[in-house]
Phi, psi and omega in degrees: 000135211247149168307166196251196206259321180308337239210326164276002181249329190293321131346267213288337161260011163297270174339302213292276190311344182293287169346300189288300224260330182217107139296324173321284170301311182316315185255352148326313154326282192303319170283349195265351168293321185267341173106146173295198195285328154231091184261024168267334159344287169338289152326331205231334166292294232285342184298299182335311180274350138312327172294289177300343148282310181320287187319295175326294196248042178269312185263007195292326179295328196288282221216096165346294183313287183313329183278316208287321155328308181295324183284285155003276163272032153253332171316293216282357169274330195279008156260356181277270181007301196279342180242011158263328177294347177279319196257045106318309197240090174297337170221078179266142174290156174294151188305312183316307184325298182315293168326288173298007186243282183331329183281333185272337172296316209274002186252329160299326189291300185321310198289296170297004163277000000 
């Protein structure tokens, strides 16, 4: 359902101060929307670890083994996940940028509360 024009603009100035106040975050965003470099990796670990939670908890009563399989490939997918979102983003801001940005919310949140 596409926005009505009151609702695009409103959008659009959000974005516009998001920009003016975090350019940072603004283009962190802005890379995890558009995707790495291969975002079917991506895709395709989380249907795995979706496939291996169904088996886990289809089978955890019937048969240990089999759920524990399951259990298994939701590991190796949510590390296959986790080391395609690292070389994806190779000029990733430093961990401190998140942390200092969660700091500037929660001072703003105290302040207008």
């Amino acid at each position: 359902m596409p926005l009505n024009e009151h609702e695009q603009k409103i959008l659009d100035e959000i974005e516009r101060q998001l920009y003016e106040e975090d350019p940072k975050l603004a283009e962190m965003v802005a890379k995890a929307i558009r995707g790495g470099r291969e975002p079917w990796k991506l895709r395709l670990a989380s249907a795995v670890f979706g496939v291996g939670a169904v088996v886990m908890l289809v089978s955890f009563t019937r048969s240990w083994a089999v759920a524990g399989a399951g259990f298994l490939v939701m590991v190796v997918s949510a590390a296959w996940i986790a080391i395609a979102v690292r070389s994806s983003g190779a000029d990733r801001p430093a961990v401190g940028a998140v942390d200092e940005w969660l700091l500037r919310f929660q001072h703003r949140w105290r302040r207008d509360g």
